[in-house]
C-alpha positions in Angstrom: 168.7 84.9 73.2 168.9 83.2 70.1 171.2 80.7 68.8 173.7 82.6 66.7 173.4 81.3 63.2 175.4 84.1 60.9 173.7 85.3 57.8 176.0 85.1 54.8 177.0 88.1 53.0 174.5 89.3 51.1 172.3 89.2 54.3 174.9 91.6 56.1 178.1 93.6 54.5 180.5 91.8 56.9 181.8 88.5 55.5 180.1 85.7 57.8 180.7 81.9 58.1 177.4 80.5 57.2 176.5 77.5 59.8 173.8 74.7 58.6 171.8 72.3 60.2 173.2 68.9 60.6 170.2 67.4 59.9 169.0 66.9 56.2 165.4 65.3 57.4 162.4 66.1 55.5 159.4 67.8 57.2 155.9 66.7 57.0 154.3 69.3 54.3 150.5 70.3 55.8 148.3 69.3 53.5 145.4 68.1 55.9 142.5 70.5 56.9 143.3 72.4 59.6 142.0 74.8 62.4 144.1 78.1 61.6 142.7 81.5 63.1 141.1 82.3 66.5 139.8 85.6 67.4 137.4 86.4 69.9 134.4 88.9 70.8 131.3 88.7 72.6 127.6 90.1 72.2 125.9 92.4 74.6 122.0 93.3 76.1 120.2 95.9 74.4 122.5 99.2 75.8 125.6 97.4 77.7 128.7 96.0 75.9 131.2 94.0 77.7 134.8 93.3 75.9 136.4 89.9 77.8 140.2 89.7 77.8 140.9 86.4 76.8 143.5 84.1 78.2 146.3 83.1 76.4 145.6 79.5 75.5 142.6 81.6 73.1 145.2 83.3 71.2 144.8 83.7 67.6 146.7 81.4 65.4 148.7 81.4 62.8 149.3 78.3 60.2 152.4 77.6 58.0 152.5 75.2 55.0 155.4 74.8 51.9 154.8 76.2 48.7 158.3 75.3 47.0 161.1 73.4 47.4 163.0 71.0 49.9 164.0 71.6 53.3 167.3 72.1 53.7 168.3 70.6 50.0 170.1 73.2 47.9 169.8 73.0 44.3 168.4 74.6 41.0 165.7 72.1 39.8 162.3 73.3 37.7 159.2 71.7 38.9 156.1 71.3 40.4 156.0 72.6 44.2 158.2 70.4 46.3 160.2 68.9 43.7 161.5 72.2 42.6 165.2 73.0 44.2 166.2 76.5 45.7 169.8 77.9 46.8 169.2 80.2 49.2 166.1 82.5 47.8 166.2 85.9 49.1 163.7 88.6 47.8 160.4 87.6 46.6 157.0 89.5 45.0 154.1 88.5 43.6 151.9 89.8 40.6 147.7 91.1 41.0 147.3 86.9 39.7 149.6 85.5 42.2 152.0 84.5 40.2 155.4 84.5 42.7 158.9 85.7 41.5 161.8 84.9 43.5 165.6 86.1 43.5 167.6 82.7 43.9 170.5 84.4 45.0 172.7 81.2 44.7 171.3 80.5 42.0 172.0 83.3 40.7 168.9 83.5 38.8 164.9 84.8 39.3 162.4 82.5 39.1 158.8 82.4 38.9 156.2 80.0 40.7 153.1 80.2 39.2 149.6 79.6 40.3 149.3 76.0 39.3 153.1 75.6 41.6 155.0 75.0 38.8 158.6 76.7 39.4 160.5 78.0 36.1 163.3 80.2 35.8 162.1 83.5 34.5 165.9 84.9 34.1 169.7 84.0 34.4 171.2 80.7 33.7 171.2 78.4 37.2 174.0 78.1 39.1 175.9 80.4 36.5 176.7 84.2 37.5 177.7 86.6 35.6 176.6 90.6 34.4 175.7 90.4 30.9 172.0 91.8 29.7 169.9 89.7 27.6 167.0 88.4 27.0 165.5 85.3 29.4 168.3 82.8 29.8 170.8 84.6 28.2 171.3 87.1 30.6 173.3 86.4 33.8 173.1 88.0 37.5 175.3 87.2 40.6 173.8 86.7 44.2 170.4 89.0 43.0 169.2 89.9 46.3 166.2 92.3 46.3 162.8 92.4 44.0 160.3 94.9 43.3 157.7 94.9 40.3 156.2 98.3 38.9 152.6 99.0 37.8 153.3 98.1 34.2 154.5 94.7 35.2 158.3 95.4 35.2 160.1 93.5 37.7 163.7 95.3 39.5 166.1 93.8 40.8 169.1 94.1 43.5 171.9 92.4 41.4 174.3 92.5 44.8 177.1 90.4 43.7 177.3 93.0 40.5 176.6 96.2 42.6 173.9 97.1 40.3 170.3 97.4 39.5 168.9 95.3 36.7 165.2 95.3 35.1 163.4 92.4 33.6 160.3 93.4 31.1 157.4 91.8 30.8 158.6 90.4 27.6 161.7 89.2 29.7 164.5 91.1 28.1 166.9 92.1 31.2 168.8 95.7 31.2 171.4 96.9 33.8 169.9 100.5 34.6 172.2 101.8 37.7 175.9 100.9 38.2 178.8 99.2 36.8 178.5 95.8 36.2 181.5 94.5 39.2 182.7 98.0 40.2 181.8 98.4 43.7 181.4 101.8 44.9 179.8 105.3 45.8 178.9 107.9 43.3 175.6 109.8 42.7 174.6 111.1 39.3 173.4 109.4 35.3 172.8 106.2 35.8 175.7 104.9 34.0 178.6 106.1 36.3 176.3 105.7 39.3 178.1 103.5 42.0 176.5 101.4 44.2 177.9 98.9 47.3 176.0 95.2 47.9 172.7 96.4 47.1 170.4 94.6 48.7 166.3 95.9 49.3 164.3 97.8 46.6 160.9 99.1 46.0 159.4 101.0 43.6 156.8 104.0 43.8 153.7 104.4 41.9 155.4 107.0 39.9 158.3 105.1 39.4 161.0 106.1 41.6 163.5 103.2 43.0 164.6 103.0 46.3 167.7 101.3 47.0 169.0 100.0 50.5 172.8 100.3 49.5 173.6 98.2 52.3 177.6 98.4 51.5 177.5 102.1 51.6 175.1 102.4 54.9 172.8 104.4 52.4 169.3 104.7 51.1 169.6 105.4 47.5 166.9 106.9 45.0 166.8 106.3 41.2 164.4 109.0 39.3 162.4 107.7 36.5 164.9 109.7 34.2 167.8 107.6 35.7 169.5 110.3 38.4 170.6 108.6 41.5 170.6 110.4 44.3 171.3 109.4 48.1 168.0 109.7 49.6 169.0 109.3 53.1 172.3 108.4 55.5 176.2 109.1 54.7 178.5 106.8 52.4 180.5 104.7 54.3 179.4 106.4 57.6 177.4 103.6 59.9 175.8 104.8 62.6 171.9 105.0 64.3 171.3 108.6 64.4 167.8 110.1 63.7 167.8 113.2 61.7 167.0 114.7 57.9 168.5 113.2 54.9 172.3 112.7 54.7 172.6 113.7 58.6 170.8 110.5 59.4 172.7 107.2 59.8 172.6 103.2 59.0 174.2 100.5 59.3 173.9 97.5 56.8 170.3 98.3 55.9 168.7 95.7 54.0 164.7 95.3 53.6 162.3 98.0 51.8 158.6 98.9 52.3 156.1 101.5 51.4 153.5 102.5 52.9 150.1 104.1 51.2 151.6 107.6 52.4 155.1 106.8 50.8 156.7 106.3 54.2 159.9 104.4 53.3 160.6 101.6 56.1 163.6 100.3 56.6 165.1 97.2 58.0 168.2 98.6 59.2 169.8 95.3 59.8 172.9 95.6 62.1 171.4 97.7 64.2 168.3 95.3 65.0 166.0 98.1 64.1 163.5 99.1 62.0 163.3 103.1 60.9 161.0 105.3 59.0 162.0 107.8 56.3 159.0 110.3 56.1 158.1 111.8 53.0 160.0 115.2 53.5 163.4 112.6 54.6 163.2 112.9 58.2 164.3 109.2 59.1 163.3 107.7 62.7 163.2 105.1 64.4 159.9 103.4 64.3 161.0 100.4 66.4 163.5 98.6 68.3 166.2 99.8 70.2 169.7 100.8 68.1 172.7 98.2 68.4 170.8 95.7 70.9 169.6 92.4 69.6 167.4 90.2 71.0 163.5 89.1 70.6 160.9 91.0 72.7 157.6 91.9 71.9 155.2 95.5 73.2 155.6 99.0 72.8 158.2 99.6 69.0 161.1 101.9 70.4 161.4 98.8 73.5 160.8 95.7 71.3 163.8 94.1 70.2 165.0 92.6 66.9 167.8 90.6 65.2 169.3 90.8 62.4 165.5 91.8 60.6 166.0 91.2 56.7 163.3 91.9 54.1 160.3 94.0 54.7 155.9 93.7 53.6 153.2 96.1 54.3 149.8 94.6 54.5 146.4 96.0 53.7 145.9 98.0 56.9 149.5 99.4 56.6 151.0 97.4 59.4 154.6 96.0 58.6 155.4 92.8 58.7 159.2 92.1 59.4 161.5 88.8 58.7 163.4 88.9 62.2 165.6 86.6 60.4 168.5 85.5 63.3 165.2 85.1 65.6 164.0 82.7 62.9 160.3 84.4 63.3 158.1 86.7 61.9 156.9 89.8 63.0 154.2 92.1 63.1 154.7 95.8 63.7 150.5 97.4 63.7 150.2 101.6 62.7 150.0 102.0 66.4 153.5 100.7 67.3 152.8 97.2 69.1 155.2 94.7 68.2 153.9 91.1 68.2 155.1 87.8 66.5 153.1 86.3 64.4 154.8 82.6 63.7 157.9 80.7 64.2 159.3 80.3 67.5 162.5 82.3 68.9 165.4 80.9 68.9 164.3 77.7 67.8 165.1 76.9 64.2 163.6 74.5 61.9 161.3 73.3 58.7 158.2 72.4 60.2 155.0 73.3 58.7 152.1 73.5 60.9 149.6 75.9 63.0 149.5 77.5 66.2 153.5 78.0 66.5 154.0 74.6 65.6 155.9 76.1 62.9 159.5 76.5 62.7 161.7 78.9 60.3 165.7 79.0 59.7 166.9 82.5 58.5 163.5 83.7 57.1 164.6 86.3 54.4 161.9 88.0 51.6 158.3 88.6 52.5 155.6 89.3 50.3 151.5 89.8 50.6 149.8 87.4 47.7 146.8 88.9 46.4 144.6 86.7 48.3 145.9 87.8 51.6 148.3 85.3 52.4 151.9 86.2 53.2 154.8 84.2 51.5 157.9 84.3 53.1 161.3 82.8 51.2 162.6 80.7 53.8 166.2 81.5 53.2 168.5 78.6 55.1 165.9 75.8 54.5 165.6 76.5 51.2 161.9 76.9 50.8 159.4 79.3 49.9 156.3 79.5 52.7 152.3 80.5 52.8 151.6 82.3 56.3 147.7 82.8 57.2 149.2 85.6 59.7 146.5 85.9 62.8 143.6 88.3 62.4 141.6 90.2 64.7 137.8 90.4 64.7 136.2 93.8 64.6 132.5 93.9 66.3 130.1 95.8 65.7 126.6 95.5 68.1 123.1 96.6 67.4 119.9 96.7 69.6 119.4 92.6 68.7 122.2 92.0 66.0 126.4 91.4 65.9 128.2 91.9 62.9 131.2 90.4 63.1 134.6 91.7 60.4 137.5 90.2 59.7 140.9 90.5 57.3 140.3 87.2 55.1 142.2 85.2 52.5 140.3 85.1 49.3 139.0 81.7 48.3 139.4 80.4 52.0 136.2 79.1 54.1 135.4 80.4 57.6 133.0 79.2 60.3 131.8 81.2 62.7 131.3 79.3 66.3 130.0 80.7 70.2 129.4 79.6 73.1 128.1 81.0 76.3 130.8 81.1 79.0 134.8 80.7 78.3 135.2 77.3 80.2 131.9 76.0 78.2 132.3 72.5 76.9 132.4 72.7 73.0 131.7 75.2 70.6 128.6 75.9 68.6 128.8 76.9 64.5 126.4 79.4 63.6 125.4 78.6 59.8 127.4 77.1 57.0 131.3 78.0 56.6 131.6 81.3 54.5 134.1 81.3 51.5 135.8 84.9 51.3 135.1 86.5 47.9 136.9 89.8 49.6 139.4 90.9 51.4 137.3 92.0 54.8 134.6 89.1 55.1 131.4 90.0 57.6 128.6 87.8 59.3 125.6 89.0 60.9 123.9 87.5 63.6 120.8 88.7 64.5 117.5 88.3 66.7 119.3 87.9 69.5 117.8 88.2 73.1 118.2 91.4 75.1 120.5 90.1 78.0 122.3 87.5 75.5 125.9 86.7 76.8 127.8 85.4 73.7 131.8 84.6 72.8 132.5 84.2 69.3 135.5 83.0 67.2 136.1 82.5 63.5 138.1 79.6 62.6 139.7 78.8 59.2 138.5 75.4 57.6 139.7 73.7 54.9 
């Protein structure tokens, strides 16, 4: 089981003692090239395919480096990269140029990281809270939580200390548009005397719906483009874990939100250690882990386990990645309901950056896809925001004399191809030049092969 390290309140609606490290050391940042993914097939005769199950010390890796701040130093400094200063970042999302903007919930400001690494703040005075709308600076948010940007470049925003939602325009001018600025609450209707409770995740649909997790009120909440609110899913003030349609459904303390390309609604429904699905007609279910037991396990959704899980990313292929934040890791939930973890170690808390679970998370919070592929994760308790090269899978395709070998890539990295003949074989051979991804799925052929040809292949990531 984990070492109990409680999230503070914005993380769950009961009050909690936050606990920190007694150790302020810095950890090495990776900068050095590095061996990142390994994922495995083989090549076949002319009619016969054979798959080998690979041991474990073949698993694919995953590999961690710091894109922002300090470990486990709290502050509100600009900057480039590591000498900016975070207080406890929570949501994060990025724009189609990969620019990053983060809610610095102790800050009580968003910034932005831009492609070059320079941090700025975007909105909000740091280290200042407050409610008022304005432009930039000017405007002041308390403990903002939750982030979502629209298709027109307008960025949302879980104001959870104010119990409202706020927008930030392009142009940077921030409005409140849902809830009383400091009136914590429950009530449905215009936008203005809508009431909302510790808001926490949002996300936005393509035609510009906002979902809400209304943590405070055990709710999923809906803002229409027109500015209605309307409880989507769950019972105000009624926790609970039952399945069921709508408002006969319950939650307790839900906090991350993510679509999927169907408009599924996930849910990290945080203090019940689950995640659940709300299907387009409202019919919420459980889509994995088991209601009101903690813990870390991986395999089949409805018997893997959770803690705590916090914010919420769907990747390309739909599966949903998951910050299991008291289990300090990351997790990996595929379409077809296997639960795996994809970095960090369980239980074991830290600031490390490195590959092949050599990386170590505290309290990992918001997750978001870059558009190049990688994931980013704000790194909540060590102050940091994180690149992730999650593991991939290779998909293999076999011909009469050929293998064509797919993969999910990270655009602008290189990748080499290797094989060798037998699984205990000596070294491994590269087959070409490293390929640098100009797409998201990257493919390599290899043909003229001998009839008969027994072959294992990996792809590994090279710097």
């Amino acid at each position: 089981m984990t070492k109990d390290v409680p999230m503070n309140s914005r993380r769950a609606v009961a009050a909690d003692v936050r606990r920190r490290m007694s150790s302020r050391a810095r950890f090495r940042l990776l900068t050095s090239a590095a061996t990142l993914e390994v994922a495995f097939g083989i090549i076949c005769g002319i009619h016969v395919v054979t798959l080998f199950v690979l041991p474990s010390r073949l698993r694919a890796q995953d590999g961690v480096a710091t894109l922002a701040g300090q470990a486990l130093v709290s502050g509100s400094t600009n900057g480039y990269s590591t000498n900016a200063l975070f207080s406890d970042p929570a949501g994060i999302v990025s724009d189609p140029a990969g620019n990053l903007f983060v809610a610095d919930s102790q800050n009580h400001a968003l910034r932005k990281i831009s492609t070059n690494g320079l941090v700025t703040t975007l909105a909000g005075q740091l280290g200042v809270p407050g409610g008022g709308d304005e432009m930039g600076a000017q405007a002041r948010f308390d403990s903002p939580c939750g982030i979502a940007r629209d298709q027109n470049g307008n960025l949302f925003v879980s104001d959870t200390g104010n119990h409202t939602i706020r927008k930030i325009t392009p142009a940077g001018v921030v409005t409140t548009i849902a809830g009383r600025s400091g009136q914590s609450g429950f009530a449905d209707g215009p936008s203005s005397s809508a009431l909302f409770n510790s808001p926490l995740g949002i996300a936005v649909t393509a035609n510009g719906t906002i979902y809400v997790a209304d943590s405070g009120n055990h709710v999923i909440r809906a803002i229409s483009p027109d500015g209605t609110v309307t409880t989507l899913a769950g019972s105000a003030e009624n926790w609970g874990s039952e399945n069921g349609s709508g408002t006969n459904a319950r939650f307790n303390g839900p906090v991350g939100l993510a679509l999927d390309d169907q408009e599924n609604l996930f849910v990290a429904d945080s203090n019940n250690h689950t995640i659940r699905k709300i299907a387009a007609d409202g019919t919420v279910s459980t889509w994995a882990g088991v209601p009101g037991v903690d813990g870390c396990a991986d395999g089949d959704a409805l018997s893997a386990k959770f803690c705590k899980p916090a914010e919420l990313a769907i990747d390309r292929k739909n599966n949903l990645l998951v910050a299991d934040s008291f289990n300090h890791v990351i997790r990996r939930i595929t379409r077809d309901g296997k639960v795996s973890t994809i970095t960090g170690v369980v239980g074991s808390y830290g600031a490390a950056d490195g590959v092949n679970r050599q990386a170590r998370f505290f309290n990992p919070y918001g997750l978001a896809f870059s558009p190049d592929g990688s994931l980013i994760v704000a790194d909540a308790y060590n102050e940091l925001i994180r690149m992730v090269l999650v593991p991939f899978d290779l998909s293999i395709r076999t011909t009469n004399d050929a293998v064509t070998i797919s993969w999910d890539g990270i655009i602008g990295k290189r990748y080499q191809v290797q094989y060798r003949n037998a699984l205990d074989a000596a070294a491994w051979t590269n087959l070409g030049a490293p390929i640098a991804a100009a797409n998201p799925i990257v493919s390599w052929t290899h043909d003229n092969l001998t009839p008969g040809t027994q072959r294992i292949y990996r792809v590994i990531v090279v710097e």
